[in-house]
N, C-alpha and C positions, 0 to 999 in steps of 0.2 A: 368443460372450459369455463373459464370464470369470463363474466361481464358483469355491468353496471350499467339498467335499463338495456337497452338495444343495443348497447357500443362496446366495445371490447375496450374495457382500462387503459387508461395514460401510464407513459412510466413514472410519471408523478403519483396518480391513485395506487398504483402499484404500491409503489414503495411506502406508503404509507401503510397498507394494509401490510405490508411484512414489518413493518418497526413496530405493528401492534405484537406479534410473536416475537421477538427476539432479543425474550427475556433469557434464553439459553445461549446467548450467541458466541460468549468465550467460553464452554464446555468443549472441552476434546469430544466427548458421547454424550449422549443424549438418554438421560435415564427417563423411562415409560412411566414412571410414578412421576418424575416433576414436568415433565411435556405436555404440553396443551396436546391436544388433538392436532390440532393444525402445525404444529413441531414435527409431528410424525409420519404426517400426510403426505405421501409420496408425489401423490398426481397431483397434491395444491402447490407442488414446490417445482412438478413438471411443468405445470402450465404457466406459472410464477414465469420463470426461466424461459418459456418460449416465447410469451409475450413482451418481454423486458427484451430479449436479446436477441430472436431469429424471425419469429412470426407480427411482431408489433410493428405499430407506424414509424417508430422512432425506426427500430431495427430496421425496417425495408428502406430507409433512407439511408440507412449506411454510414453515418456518424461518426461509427466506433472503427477501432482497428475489425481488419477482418478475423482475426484468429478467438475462435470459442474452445475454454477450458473445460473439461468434465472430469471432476473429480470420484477417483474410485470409492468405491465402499468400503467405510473403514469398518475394519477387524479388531475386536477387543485388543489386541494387542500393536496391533497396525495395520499398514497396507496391507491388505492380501501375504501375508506372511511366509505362504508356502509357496509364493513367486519371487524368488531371487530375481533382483535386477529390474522388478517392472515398477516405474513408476506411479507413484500417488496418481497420478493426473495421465490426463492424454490428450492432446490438441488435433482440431478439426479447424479449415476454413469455415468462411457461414457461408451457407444454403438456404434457401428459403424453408424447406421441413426440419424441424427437428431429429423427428426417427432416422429419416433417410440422415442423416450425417452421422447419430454411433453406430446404425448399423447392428452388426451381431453384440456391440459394447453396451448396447441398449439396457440390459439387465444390472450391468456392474455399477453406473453410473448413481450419485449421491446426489439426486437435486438440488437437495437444502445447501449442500458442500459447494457446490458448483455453481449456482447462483450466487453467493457472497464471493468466489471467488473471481468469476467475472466483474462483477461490479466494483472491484479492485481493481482488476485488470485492465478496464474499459476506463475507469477515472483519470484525469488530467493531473501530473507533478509536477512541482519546482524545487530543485535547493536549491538554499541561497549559503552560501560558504562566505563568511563576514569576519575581518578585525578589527576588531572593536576596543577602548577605551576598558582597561577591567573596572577602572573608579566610576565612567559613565555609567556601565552595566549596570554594576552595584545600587547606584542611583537609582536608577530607573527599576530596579527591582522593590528598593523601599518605597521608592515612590512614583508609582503606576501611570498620574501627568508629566515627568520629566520626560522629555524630548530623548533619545537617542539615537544618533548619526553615528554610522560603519563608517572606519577611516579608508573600508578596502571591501567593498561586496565586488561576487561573481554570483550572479540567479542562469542555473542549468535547468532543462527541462530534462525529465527522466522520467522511466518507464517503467509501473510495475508489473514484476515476473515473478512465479513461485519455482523458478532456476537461479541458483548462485551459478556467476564465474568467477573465476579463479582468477588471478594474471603473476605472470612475470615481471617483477618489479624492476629488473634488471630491462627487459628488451621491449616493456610495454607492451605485451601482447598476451593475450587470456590462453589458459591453459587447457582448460575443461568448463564445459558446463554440465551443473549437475542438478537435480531437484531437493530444492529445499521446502519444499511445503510440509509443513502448513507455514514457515515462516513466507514472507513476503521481502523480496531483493530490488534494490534500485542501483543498478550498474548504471555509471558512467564510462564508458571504453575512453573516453581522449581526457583521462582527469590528468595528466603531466602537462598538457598543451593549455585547459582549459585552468587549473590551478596555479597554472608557473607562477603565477604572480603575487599570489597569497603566501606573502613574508611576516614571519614574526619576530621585528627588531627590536622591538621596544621591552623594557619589563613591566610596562603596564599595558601592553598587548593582551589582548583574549583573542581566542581561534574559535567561531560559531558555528553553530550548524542548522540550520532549519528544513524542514520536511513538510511543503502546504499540501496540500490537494484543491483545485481551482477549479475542474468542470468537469462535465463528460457524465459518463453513468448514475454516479453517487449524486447527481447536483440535476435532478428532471426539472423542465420548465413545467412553470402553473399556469402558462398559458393556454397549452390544449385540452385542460382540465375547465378552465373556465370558460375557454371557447363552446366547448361542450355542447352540445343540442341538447343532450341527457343529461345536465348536470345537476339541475330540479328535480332529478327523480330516482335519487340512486337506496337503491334499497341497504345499501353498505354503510355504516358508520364510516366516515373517512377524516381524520382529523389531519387537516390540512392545513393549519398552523402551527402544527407539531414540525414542519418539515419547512428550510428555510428556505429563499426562493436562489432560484441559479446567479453565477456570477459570487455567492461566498467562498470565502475561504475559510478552510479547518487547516489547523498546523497539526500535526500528528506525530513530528519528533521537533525538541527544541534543545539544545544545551551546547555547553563551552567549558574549556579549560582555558587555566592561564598560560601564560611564558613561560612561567619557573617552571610548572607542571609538566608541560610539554619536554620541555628544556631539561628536567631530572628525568624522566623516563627514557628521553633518548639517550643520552651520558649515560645512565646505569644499563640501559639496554633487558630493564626487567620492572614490571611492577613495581610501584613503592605507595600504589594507591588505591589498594583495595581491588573493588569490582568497577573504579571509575576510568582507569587510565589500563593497557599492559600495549608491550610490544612483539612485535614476533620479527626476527629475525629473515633475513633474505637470503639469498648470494650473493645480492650486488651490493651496492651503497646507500640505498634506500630503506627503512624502516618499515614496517608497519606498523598504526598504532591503533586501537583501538577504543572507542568512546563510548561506556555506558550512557542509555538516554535514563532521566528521570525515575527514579523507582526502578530502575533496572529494566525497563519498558524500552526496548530498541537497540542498536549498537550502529554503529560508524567505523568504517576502514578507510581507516588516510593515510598516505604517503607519507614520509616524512623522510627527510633529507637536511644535511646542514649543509647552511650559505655562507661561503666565504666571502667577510667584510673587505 
C-alpha cells in the first residue's frame, strides 16, 4: 500500500506522483523497453486507483458520481478480441473495497487504463456554444489583450462517458448507446431545447465551441496536503507546484466556423472543407454537421437546420 510517513496520500500527492510517470500516457501500449517500472507496476496502479477513488478520504466522502469504471486489458490487437460484443470497460457502483466490487473481473482489469479513465469521468464540464463577431474573433486572435464579447453564449454542464449515443434528429430521442473508448463522449440529450436559440443571421457570424473542465477529480485541493500532520516528513519527492491549485480551468477543445462555412456545407449537403467541416444526412430536416477541433484533436456533432427569415 503506498503512504507518506504514517498517512495514507491526498489526492493531491497522489496525482502528483502519477504526473511523475505519465510520460507514456497517449500510447495505445505500453512498450517494456520505454516504461519506467512504475508504467508497468500493476499493484502501484492498483493502489493508485483505490486510494484516489474507493478507499481514500476524498472517496469516503463521496464527491464524485457513484459509478466506477474498470477498464479491460488490452490485447495487442484490442479488447479481448476473441469476445465478440464485450465491452472495453465494465461499470461498478462504489463500495467501500475495491476487490469486493470486480469480483471474479478482478484479473481482467488494467489499472493504469482505469485510473485515467475515472479521473475523466469523475471531472467537472462546461460547453459554452457562442456567436460571435468572425472580425472580433480574428482580433482577438492577433491580438491576445483585445477584449471579446459572444453576441449569443449558452454554457451547458456535460458529462464525460467512454459510451457514444446516437439520437434521431428527426424525434429527438437517442438511438443506441454504444462504447466508444478509448474516445471520450460529451452528450447533451435536450440540445434542440437548450440550443434553439443559437442563430446564425449575420455573415460576419461565427458558431463556437468550447470544452473547459473546472473541478472534481482532475483538479485535488492542496489543502489536505498542507493540512497534513506528516507533511515535514515525506520520504517521496512530491512536486507540488507542478500541479495547479482547484477552482482552475483547462479548455480542452476550442474552435469555430464561419457563416459562409456553415452556410455552404449545408446548401451542398457534402464536404467542401477538407477534414474541417462534412455533413451527414438524416431523415428528417435537420443536418448533421460535424467540427474538426485544432490539429484534428476532437470532433463536434451539431444540429443544424435552416430558419426561415
Amino acid at each position: 500500500m503506498i503512504r507518506i510517513g504514517e498517512e495514507t496520500p491526498s489526492r493531491f500527492e497522489l496525482l502528483s506522483m502519477v504526473k511523475k510517470h505519465s510520460n507514456l500516457l497517449g500510447k495505445t501500449t505500453v512498450d517494456e523497453q520505454d516504461a519506467s517500472d512504475v508504467e508497468l507496476d500493476g499493484q502501484f496502479w492498483h493502489d493508485v486507483f483505490d486510494l484516489y477513488f474507493v478507499g481514500g478520504k476524498e472517496s469516503r466522502g463521496r464527491q464524485d458520481d457513484d459509478l466506477i469504471f474498470f477498464v479491460r486489458k488490452w490485447r495487442r490487437h484490442g479488447f479481448h478480441d476473441n469476445d465478440e460484443g464485450l465491452a472495453p470497460y465494465f461499470v461498478r457502483r462504489w463500495a467501500p473495497e475495491l476487490d469486493k466490487l470486480t469480483g471474479e473481473s478482478l484479473s481482467e482489469v488494467d489499472w493504469r487504463r482505469s485510473f485515467y479513465l475515472n479521473m475523466i469521468a469523475h471531472t467537472s464540464y462546461s460547453v459554452t456554444v457562442a456567436i460571435c463577431s468572425h472580425r472580433a474573433l480574428i482580433n482577438h486572435q492577433a491580438e491576445q489583450g483585445t477584449p471579446l464579447s459572444p453576441i449569443y453564449k449558452v454554457v451547458k454542464t456535460v458529462y464525460a462517458s467512454p459510451s457514444r449515443v446516437n439520437f434521431h434528429l428527426d424525434s429527438k430521442k437517442e438511438v443506441e448507446t454504444t462504447p466508444a473508448y478509448p474516445d471520450i463522449c460529451f452528450a447533451i440529450d435536450d440540445f434542440d431545447s437548450t440550443f434553439d436559440a443559437v442563430v446564425l443571421s449575420d455573415t460576419d457570424h461565427c458558431y463556437c465551441v468550447l470544452l473547459n473542465a473546472l473541478d472534481g477529480a482532475a483538479f485535488p485541493s492542496e489543502k489536505d496536503t498542507n493540512d497534513s500532520s506528516s507533511s515535514n516528513k515525506l520520504p517521496l519527492r512530491i512536486d507540488t507546484n507542478s500541479l495547479k491549485s482547484k477552482n482552475s480551468k483547462l479548455t480542452l477543445f476550442s474552435g469555430f466556423v464561419s457563416y459562409q462555412m456553415v452556410r455552404d456545407a449545408y446548401d451542398a449537403g457534402s464536404s467542401r472543407f477538407g477534414s474541417l467541416l462534412s455533413v451527414g444526412h438524416s431523415s428528417g430536416k435537420t443536418d448533421r454537421l460535424y467540427m474538426k477541433g485544432p490539429g484534428g484533436r476532437g470532433e463536434v456533432e451539431v444540429a443544424v437546420s435552416g430558419v426561415v427569415d
